[in-house]
N, C-alpha and C positions, 0 to 999 in steps of 0.2 A: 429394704429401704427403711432408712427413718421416719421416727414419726411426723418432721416437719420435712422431709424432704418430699419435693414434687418430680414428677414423669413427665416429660415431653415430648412427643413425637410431633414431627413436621412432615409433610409429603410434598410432591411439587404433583400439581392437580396434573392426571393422563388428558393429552390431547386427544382432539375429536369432539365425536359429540355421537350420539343414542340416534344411526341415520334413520327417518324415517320410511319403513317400507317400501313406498314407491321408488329407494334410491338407490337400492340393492344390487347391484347389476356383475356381470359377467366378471369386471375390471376385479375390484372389490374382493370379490370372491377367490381370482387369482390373487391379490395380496394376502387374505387372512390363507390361504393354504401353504401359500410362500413362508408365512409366518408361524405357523402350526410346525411345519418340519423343521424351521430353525430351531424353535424353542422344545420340539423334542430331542435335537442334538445336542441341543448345551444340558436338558435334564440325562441324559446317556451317562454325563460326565457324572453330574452328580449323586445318582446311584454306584456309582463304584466306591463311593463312600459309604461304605455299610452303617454305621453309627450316623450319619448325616441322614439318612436313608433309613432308620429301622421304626423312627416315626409315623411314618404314611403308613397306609394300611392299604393291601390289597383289596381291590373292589367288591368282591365275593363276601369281604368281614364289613362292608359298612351297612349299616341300616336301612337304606332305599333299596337293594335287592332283596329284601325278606318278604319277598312277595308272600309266603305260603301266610304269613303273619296278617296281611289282609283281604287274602281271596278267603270267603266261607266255607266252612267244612263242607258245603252239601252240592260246592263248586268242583264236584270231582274231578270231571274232564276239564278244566280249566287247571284245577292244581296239576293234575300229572303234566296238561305241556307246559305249565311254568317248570316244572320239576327238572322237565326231560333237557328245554332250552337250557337252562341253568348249567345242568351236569354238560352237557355237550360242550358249555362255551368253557366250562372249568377243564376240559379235556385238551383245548386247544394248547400246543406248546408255549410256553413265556419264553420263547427267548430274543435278548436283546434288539435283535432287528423289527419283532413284534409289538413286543410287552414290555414298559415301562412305566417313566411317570407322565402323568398327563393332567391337563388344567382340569376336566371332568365336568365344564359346566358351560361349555362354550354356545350357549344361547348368544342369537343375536343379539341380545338385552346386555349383555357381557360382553360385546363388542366397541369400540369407539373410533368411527372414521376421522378422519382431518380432511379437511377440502383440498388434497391434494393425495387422498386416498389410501394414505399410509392407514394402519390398522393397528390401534394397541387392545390387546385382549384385560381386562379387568375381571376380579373379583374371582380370586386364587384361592378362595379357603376351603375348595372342594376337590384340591389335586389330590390323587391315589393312582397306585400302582394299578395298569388298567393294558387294554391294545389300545396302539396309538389309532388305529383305525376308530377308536369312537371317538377322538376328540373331532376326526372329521366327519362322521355321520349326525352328530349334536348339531353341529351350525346345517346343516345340507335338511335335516328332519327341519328344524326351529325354521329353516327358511319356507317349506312348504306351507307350514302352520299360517306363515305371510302371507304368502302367495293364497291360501283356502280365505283367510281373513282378510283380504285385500281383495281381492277376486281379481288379481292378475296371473303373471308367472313369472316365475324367477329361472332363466336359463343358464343351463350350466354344461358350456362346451367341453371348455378342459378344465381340469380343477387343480390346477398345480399345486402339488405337495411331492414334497422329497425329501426322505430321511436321513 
């Protein structure tokens, strides 16, 4: 850029809004999984783009799994079963119908309902190549966490997701 030229970005603000806790319910739940499996079918596509794709980083290279980095040396039996879960999950196959890309951060705080229950997921800067299966244990944990700091529960019949 030049030196007097300016940058603009414009966004059109995501509908919804941050539901609170007590709003959580069954409904809801079946839309963000309806929408977790969409959006890992349109990301399928764009991994076959290797070069579009060689950006993201497998989940294993980013920073938040280097446990051993903050468990203490003198935490023996704690580092071997980080060590052992770790190698186990890197064991698992990557392939396509598994292992992709994923949003990586899908707390409910990352969620936004619309009064009419549609669900758009925000705040993308932490997608990596991952099992799609954590994008749906991320929201399903983060809901508990509600449910322990609410002192309700959050039921979960079916959980509709399909890849």
């Amino acid at each position: 850029m030049l030196e007097d030229e300016k940058l603009v970005v414009v966004f059109q603000a995501a509908s919804g809004i941050h539901l609170p806790r007590s709003e959580w319910n069954n409904n809801i739940f079946r839309q963000l999984g309806k929408e977790i499996g969409r959006m890992h079918r349109v990301t399928k596509q764009y991994l076959e783009n290797e070069t579009a794709a060689a950006h993201i980083k497998d989940w294993y290279d980013n920073e938040e799994y280097n446990f051993l980095k903050y468990i203490p040396a003198e935490e023996t039996a704690i580092r071997e079963i980080a060590k052992d879960v770790l190698a186990s999950i890197r064991q698992l196959p990557q392939n396509k119908a598994a292992y992709g890309l994923v949003h990586g951060d899908l707390w409910l705080e990352n969620i936004l309902v619309d009064q009419d229950s549609n669900v758009t997921m925000i705040d993308f800067q932490d997608c990596e190549k991952h099992y799609y299966i954590y994008d749906l244990v991320v929201p399903v944990y983060s809901a508990m966490e509600y449910s322990f700091a609410g002192g309700g529960s959050i039921r979960f019949d079916r959980y509709a997701y399909s890849s």
